[in-house]
Biopython code that builds the backbone (N, CA, C, O; Angstrom):
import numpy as np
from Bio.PDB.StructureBuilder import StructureBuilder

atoms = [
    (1, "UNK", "N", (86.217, 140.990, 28.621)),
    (1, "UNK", "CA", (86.885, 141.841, 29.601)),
    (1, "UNK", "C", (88.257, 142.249, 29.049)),
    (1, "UNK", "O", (88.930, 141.573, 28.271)),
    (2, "UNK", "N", (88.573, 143.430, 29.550)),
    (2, "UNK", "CA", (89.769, 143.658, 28.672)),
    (2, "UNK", "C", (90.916, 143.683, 29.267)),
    (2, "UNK", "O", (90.524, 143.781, 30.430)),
    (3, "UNK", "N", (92.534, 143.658, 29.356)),
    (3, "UNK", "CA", (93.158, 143.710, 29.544)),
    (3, "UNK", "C", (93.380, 145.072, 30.864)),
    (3, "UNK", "O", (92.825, 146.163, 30.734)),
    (4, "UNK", "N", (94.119, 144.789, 31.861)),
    (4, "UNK", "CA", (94.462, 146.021, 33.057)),
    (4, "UNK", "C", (96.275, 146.778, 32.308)),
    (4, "UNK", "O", (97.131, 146.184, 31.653)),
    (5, "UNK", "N", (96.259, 147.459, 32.533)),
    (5, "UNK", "CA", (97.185, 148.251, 32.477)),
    (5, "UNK", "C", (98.588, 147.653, 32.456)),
    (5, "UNK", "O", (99.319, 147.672, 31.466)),
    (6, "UNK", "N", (98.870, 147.166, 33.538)),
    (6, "UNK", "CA", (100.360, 145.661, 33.259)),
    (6, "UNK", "C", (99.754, 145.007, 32.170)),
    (6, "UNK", "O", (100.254, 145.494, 31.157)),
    (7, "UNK", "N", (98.924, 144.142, 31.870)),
    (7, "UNK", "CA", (99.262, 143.528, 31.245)),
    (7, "UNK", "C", (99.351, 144.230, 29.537)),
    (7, "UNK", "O", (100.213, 143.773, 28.786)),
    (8, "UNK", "N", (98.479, 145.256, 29.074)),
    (8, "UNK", "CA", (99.187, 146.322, 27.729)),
    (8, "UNK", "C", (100.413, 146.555, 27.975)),
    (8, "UNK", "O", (101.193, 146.527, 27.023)),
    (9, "UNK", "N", (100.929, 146.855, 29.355)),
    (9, "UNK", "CA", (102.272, 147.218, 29.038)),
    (9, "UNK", "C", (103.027, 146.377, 28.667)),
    (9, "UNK", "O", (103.740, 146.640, 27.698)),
    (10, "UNK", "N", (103.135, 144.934, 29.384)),
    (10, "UNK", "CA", (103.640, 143.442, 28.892)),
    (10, "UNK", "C", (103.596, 143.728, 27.447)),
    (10, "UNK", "O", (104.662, 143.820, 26.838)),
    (11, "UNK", "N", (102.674, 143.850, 26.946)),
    (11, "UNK", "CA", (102.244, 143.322, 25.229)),
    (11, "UNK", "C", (103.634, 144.705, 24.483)),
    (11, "UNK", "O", (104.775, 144.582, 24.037)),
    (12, "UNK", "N", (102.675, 145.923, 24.711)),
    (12, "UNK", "CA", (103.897, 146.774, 24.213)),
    (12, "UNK", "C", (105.352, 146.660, 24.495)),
    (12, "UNK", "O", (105.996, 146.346, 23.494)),
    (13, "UNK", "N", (106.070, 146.832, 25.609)),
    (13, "UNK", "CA", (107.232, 146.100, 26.018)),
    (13, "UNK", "C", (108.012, 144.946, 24.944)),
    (13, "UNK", "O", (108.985, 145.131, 24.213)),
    (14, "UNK", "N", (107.189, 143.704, 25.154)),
    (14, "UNK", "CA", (107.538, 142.405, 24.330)),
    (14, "UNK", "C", (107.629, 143.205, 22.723)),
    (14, "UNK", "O", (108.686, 143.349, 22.108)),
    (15, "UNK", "N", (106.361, 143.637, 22.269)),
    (15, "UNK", "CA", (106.693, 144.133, 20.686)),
    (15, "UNK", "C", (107.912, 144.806, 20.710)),
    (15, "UNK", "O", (108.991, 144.426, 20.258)),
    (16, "UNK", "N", (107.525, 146.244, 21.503)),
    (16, "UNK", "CA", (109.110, 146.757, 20.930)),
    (16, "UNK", "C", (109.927, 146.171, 20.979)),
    (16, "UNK", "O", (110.443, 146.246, 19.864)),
    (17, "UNK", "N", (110.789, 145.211, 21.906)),
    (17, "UNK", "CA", (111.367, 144.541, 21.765)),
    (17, "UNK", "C", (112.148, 143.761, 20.797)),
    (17, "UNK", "O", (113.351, 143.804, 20.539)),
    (18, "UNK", "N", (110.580, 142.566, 20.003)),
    (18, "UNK", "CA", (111.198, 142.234, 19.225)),
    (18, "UNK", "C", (110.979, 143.304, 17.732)),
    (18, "UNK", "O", (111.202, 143.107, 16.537)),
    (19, "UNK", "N", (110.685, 143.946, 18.155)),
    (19, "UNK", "CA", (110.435, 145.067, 16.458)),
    (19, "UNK", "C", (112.213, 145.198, 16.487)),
    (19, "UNK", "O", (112.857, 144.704, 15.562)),
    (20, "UNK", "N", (112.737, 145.736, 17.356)),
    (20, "UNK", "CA", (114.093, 146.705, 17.749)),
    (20, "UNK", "C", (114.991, 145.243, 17.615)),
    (20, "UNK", "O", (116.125, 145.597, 17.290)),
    (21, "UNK", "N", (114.951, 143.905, 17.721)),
    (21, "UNK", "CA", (115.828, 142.789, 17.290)),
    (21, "UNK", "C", (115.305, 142.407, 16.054)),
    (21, "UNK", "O", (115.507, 141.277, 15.611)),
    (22, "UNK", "N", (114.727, 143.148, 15.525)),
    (22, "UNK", "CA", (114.251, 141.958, 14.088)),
    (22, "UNK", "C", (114.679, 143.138, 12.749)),
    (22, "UNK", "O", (115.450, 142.853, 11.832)),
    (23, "UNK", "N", (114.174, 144.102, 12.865)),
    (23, "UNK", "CA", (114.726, 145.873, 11.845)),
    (23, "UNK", "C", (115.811, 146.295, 12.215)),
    (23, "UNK", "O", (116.725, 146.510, 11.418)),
    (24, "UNK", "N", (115.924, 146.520, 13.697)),
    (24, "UNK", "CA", (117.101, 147.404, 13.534)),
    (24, "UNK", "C", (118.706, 146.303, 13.729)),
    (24, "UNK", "O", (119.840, 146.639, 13.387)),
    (25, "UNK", "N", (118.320, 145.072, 14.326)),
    (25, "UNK", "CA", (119.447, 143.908, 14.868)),
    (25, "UNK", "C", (119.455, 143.175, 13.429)),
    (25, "UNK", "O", (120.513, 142.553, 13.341)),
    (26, "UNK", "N", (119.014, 143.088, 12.781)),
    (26, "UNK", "CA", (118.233, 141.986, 11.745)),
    (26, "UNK", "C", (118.211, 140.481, 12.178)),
    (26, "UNK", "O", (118.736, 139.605, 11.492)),
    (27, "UNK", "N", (117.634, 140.265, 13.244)),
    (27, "UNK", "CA", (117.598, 139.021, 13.877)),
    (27, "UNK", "C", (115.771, 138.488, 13.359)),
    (27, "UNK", "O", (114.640, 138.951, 13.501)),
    (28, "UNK", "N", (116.347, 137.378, 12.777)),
    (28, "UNK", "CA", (114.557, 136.722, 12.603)),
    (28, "UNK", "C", (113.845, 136.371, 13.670)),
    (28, "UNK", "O", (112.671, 136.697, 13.844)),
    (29, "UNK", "N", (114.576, 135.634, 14.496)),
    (29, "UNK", "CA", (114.567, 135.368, 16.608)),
    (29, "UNK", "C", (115.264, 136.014, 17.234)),
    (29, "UNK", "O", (116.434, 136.288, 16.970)),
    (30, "UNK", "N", (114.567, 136.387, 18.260)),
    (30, "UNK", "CA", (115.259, 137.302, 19.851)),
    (30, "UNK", "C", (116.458, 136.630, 19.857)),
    (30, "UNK", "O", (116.417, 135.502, 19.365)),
    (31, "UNK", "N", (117.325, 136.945, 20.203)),
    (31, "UNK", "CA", (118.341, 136.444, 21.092)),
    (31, "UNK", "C", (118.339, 136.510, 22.583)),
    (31, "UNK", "O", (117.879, 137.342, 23.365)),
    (32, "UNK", "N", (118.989, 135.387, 22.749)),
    (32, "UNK", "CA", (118.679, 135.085, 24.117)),
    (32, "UNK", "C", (118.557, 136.489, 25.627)),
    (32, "UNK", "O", (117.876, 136.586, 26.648)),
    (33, "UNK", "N", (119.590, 137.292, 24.990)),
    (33, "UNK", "CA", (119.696, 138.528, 26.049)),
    (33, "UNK", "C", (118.636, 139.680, 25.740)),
    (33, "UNK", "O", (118.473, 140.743, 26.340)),
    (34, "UNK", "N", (117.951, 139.159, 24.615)),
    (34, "UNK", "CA", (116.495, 140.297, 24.352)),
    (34, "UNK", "C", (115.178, 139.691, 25.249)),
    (34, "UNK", "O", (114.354, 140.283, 25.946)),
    (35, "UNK", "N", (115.369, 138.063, 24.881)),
    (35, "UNK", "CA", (114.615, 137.463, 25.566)),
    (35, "UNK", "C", (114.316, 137.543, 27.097)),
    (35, "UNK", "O", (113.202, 137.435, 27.610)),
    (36, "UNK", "N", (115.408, 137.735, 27.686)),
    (36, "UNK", "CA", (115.875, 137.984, 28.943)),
    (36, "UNK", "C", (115.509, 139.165, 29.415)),
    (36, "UNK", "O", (115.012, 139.346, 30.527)),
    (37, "UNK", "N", (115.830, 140.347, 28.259)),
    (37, "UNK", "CA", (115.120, 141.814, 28.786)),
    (37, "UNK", "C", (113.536, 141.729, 28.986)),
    (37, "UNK", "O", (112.896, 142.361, 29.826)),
    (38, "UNK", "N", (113.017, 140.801, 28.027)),
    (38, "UNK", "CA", (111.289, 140.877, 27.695)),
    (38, "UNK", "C", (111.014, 140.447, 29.447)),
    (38, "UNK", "O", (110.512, 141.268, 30.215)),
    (39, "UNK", "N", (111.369, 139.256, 29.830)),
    (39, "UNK", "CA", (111.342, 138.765, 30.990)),
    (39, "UNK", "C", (111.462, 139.474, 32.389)),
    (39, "UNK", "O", (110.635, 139.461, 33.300)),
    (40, "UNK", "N", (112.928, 140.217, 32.334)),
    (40, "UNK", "CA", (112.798, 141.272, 33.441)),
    (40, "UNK", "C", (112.040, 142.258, 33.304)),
    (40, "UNK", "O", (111.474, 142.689, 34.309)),
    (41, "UNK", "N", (111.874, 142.734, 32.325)),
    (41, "UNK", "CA", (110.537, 143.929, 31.930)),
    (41, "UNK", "C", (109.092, 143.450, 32.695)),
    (41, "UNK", "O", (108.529, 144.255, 33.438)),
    (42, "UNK", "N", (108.697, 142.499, 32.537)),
    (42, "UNK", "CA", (107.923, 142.078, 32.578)),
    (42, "UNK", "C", (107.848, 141.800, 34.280)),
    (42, "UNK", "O", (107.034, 142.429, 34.956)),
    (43, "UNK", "N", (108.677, 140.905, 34.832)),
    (43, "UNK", "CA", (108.636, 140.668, 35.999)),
    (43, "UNK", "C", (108.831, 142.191, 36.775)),
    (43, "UNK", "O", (108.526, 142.177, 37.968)),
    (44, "UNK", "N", (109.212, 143.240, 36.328)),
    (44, "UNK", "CA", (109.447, 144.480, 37.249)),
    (44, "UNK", "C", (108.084, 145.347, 36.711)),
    (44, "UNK", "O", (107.493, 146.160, 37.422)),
    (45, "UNK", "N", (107.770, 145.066, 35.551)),
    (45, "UNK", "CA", (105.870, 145.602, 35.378)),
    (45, "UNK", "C", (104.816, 144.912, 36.780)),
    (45, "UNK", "O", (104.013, 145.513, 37.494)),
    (46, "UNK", "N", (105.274, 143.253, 36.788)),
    (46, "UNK", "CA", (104.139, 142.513, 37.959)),
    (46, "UNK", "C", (104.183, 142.907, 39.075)),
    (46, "UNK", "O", (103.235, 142.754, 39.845)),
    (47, "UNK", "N", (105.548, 143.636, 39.484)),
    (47, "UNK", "CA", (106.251, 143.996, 40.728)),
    (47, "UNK", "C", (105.724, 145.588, 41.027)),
    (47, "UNK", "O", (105.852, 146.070, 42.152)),
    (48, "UNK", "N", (105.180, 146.274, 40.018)),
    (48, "UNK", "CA", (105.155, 147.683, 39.927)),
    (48, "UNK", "C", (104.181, 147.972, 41.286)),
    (48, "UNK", "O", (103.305, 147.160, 41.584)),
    (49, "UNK", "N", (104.364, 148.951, 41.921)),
    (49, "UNK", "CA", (104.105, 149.022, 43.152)),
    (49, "UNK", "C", (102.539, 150.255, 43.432)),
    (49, "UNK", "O", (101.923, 150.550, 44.455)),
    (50, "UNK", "N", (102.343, 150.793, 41.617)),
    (50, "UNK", "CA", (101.625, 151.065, 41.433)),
    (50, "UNK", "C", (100.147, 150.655, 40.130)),
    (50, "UNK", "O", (99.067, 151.124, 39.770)),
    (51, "UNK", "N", (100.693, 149.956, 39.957)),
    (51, "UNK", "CA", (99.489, 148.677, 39.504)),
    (51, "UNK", "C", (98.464, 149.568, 38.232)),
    (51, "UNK", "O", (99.200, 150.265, 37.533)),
    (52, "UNK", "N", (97.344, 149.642, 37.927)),
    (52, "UNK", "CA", (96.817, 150.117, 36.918)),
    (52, "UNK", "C", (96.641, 151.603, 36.978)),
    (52, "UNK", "O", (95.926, 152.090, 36.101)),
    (53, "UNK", "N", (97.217, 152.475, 37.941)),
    (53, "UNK", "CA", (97.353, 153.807, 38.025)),
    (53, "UNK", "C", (99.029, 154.115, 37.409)),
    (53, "UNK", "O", (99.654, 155.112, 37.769)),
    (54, "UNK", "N", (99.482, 153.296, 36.641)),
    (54, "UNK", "CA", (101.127, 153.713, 36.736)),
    (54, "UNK", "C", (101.139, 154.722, 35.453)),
    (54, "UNK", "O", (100.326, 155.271, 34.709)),
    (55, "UNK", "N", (102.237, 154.655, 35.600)),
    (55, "UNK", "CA", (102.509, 156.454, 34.385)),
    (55, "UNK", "C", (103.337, 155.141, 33.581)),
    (55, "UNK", "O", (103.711, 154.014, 33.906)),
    (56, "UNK", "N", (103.386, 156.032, 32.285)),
    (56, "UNK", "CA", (104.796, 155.509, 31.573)),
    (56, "UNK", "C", (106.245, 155.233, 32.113)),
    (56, "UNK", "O", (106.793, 156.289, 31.797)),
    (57, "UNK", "N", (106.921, 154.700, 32.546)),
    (57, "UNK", "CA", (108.387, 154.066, 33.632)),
    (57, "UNK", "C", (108.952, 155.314, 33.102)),
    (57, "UNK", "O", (109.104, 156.048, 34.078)),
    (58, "UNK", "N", (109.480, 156.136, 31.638)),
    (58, "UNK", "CA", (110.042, 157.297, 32.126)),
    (58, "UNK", "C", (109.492, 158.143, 32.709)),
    (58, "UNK", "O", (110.262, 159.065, 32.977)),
    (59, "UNK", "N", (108.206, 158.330, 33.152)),
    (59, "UNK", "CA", (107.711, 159.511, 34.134)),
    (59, "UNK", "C", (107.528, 159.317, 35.521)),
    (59, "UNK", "O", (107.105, 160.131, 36.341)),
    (60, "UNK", "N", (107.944, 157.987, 35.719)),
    (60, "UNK", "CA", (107.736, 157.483, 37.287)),
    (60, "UNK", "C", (108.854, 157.918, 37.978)),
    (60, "UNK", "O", (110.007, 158.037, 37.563)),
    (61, "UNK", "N", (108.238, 158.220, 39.451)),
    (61, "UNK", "CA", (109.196, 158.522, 40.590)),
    (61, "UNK", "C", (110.424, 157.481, 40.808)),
    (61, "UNK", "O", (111.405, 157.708, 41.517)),
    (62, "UNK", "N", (110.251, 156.628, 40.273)),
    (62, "UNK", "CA", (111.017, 155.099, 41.017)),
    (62, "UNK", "C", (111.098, 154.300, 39.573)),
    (62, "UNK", "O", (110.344, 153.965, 38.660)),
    (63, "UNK", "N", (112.755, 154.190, 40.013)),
    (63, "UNK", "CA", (113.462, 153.572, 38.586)),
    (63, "UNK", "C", (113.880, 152.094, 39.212)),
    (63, "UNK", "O", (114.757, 151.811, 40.027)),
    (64, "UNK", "N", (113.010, 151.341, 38.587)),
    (64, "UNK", "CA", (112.691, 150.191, 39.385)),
    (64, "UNK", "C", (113.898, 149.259, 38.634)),
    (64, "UNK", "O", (114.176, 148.184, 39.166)),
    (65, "UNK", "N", (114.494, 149.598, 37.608)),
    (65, "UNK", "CA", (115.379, 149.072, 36.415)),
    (65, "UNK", "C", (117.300, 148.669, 37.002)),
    (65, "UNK", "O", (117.913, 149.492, 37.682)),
    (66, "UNK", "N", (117.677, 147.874, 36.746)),
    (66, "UNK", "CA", (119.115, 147.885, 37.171)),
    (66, "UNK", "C", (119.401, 149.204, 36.162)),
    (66, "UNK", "O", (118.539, 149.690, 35.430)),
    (67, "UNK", "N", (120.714, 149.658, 36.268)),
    (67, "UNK", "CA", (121.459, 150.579, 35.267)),
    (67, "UNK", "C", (121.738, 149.905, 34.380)),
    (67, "UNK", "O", (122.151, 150.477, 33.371)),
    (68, "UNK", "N", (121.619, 148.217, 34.377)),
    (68, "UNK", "CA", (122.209, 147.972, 32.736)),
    (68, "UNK", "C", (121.171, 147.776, 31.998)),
    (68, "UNK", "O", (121.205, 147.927, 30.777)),
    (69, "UNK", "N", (119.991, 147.370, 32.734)),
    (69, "UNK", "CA", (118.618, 146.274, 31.958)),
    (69, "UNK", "C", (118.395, 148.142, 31.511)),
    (69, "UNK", "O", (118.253, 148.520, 30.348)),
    (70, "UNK", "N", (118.411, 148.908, 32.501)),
    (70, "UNK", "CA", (118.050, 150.235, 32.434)),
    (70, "UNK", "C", (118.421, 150.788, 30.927)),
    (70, "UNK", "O", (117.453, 151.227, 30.307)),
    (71, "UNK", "N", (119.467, 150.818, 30.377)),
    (71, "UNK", "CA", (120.003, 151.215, 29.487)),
    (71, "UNK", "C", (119.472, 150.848, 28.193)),
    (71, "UNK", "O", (118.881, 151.500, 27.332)),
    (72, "UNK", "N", (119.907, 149.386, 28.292)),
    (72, "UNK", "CA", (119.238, 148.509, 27.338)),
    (72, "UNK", "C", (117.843, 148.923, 27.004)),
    (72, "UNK", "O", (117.564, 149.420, 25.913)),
    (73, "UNK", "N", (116.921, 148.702, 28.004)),
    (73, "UNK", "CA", (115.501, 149.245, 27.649)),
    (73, "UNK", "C", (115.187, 150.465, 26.714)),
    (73, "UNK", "O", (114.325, 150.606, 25.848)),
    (74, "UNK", "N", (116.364, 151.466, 27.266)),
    (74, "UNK", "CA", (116.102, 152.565, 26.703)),
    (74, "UNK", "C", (116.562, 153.222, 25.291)),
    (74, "UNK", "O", (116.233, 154.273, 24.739)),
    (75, "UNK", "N", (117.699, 151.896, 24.829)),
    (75, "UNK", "CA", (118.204, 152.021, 23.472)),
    (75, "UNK", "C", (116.866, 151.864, 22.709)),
    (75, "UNK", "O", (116.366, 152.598, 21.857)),
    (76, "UNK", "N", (116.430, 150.717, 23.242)),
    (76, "UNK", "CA", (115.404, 149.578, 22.344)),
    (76, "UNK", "C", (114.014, 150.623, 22.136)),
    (76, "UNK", "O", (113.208, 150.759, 21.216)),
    (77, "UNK", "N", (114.190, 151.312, 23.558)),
    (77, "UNK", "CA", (112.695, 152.297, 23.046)),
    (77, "UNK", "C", (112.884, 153.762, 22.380)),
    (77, "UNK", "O", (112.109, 154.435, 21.701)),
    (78, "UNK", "N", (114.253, 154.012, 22.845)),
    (78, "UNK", "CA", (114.378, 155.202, 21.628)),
    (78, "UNK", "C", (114.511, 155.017, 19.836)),
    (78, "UNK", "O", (114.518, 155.718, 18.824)),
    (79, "UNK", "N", (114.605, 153.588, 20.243)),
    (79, "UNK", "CA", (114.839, 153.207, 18.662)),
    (79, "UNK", "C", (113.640, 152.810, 17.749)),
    (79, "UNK", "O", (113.472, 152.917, 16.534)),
    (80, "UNK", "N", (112.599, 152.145, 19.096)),
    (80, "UNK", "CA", (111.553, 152.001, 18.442)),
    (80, "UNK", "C", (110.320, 152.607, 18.385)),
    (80, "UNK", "O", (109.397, 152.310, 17.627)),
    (81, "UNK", "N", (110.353, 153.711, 19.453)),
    (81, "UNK", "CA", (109.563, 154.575, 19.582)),
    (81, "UNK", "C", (108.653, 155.117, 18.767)),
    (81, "UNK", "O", (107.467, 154.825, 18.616)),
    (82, "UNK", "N", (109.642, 156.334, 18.005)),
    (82, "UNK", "CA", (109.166, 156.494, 16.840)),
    (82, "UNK", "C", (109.136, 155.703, 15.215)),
    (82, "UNK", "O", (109.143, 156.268, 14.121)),
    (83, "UNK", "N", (109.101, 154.258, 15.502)),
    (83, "UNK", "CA", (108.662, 153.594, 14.475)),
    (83, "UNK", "C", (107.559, 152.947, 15.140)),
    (83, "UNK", "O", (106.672, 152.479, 14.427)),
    (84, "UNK", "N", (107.478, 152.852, 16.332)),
    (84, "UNK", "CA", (105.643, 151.996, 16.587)),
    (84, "UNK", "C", (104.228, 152.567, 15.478)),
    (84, "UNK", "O", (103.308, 151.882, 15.031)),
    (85, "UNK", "N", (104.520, 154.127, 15.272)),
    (85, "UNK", "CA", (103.724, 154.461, 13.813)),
    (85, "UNK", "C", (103.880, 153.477, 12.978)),
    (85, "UNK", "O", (102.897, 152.737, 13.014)),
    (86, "UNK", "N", (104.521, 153.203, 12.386)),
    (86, "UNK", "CA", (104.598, 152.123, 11.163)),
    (86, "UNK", "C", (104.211, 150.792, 11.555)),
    (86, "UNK", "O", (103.087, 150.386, 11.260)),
    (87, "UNK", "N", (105.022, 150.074, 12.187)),
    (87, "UNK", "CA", (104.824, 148.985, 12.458)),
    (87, "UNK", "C", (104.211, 148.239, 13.290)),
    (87, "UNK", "O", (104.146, 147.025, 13.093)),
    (88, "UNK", "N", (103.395, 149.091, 14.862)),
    (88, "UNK", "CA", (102.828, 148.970, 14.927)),
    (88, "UNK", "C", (101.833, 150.090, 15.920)),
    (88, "UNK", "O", (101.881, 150.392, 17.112)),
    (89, "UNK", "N", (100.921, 150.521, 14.755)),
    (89, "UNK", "CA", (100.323, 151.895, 15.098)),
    (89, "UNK", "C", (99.078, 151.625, 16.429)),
    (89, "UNK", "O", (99.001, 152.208, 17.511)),
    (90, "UNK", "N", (98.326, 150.692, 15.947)),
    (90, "UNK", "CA", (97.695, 150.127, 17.439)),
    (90, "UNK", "C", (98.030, 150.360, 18.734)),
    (90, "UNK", "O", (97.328, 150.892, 19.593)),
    (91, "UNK", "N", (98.895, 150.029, 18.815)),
    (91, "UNK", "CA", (99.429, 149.314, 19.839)),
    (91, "UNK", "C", (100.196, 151.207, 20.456)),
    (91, "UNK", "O", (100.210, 150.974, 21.664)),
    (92, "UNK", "N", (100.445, 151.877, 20.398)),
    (92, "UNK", "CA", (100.939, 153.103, 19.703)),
    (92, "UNK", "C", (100.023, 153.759, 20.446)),
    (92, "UNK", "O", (100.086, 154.009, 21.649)),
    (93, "UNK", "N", (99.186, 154.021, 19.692)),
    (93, "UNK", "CA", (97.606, 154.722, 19.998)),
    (93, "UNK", "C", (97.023, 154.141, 21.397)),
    (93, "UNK", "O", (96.524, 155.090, 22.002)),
    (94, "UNK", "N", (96.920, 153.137, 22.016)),
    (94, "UNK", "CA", (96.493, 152.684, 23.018)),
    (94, "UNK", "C", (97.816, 152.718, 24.139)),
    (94, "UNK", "O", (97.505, 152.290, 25.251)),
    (95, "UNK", "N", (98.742, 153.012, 24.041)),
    (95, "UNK", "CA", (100.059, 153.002, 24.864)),
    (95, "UNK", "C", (99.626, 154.332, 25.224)),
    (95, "UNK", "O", (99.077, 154.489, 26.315)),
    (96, "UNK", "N", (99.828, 155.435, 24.344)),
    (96, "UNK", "CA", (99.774, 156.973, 24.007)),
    (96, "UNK", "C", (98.273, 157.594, 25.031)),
    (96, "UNK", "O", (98.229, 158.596, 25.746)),
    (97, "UNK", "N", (97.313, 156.698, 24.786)),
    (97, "UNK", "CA", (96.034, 157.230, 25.507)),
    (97, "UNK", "C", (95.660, 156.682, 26.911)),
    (97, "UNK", "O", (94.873, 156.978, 27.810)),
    (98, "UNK", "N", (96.549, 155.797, 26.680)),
    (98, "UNK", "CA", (96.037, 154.622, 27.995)),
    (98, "UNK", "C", (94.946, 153.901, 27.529)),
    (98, "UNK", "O", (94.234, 153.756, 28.523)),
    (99, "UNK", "N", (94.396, 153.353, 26.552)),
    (99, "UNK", "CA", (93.331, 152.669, 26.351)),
    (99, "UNK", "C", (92.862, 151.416, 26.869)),
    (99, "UNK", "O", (91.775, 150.966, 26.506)),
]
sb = StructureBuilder()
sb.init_structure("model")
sb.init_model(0)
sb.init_chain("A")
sb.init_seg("    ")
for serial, (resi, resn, name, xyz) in enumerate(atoms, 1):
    if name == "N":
        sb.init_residue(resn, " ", resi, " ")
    sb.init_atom(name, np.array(xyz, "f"), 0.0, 1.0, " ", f" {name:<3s}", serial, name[0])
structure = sb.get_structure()
């Protein structure tokens, strides 16, 4: 059985994450306040009020994000965005299609 929609997003979320602390931070381990983002990400994905019908969080009606976690998120995914090609293209391709 395969994974529902939260939980790919969990998986993508957590990667970029640590892709964006490990290349672009040069951290070998999260630091504790990346760790912390993976966590609220995650707990506001379980919380999502639209469940395996959701859009990508920038196309949603409802910015479920504080303004700071908000920010943060959005360094980490403009940064890693366009490197999920490289590093990890999977994951990429199934984000991109909804798979």
């Amino acid at each position: 059985m395969g994974l529902n929609r939260i939980e790919r997003e969990k998986i993508v979320v957590a990667k970029m994450i640590a892709l964006y602390c490990r290349h672009k931070l040069g951290f070998k381990e999260m630091p504790k306040e990346y760790v912390a983002l993976v966590d609220y990400a995650h707990r506001q994905l379980d919380r999502c009020k639209f469940g395996d019908s959701k859009t990508v969080c920038e196309k949603c009606p409802i910015h479920c994000y504080k303004p700071d976690m908000r920010n943060k998120i959005r360094e980490v995914m403009r940064w890693t965005g366009p490197r999920m090609i490289i590093y990890a293209p999977f994951a990429l391709i199934r984000h991109i299609f909804n798979l």
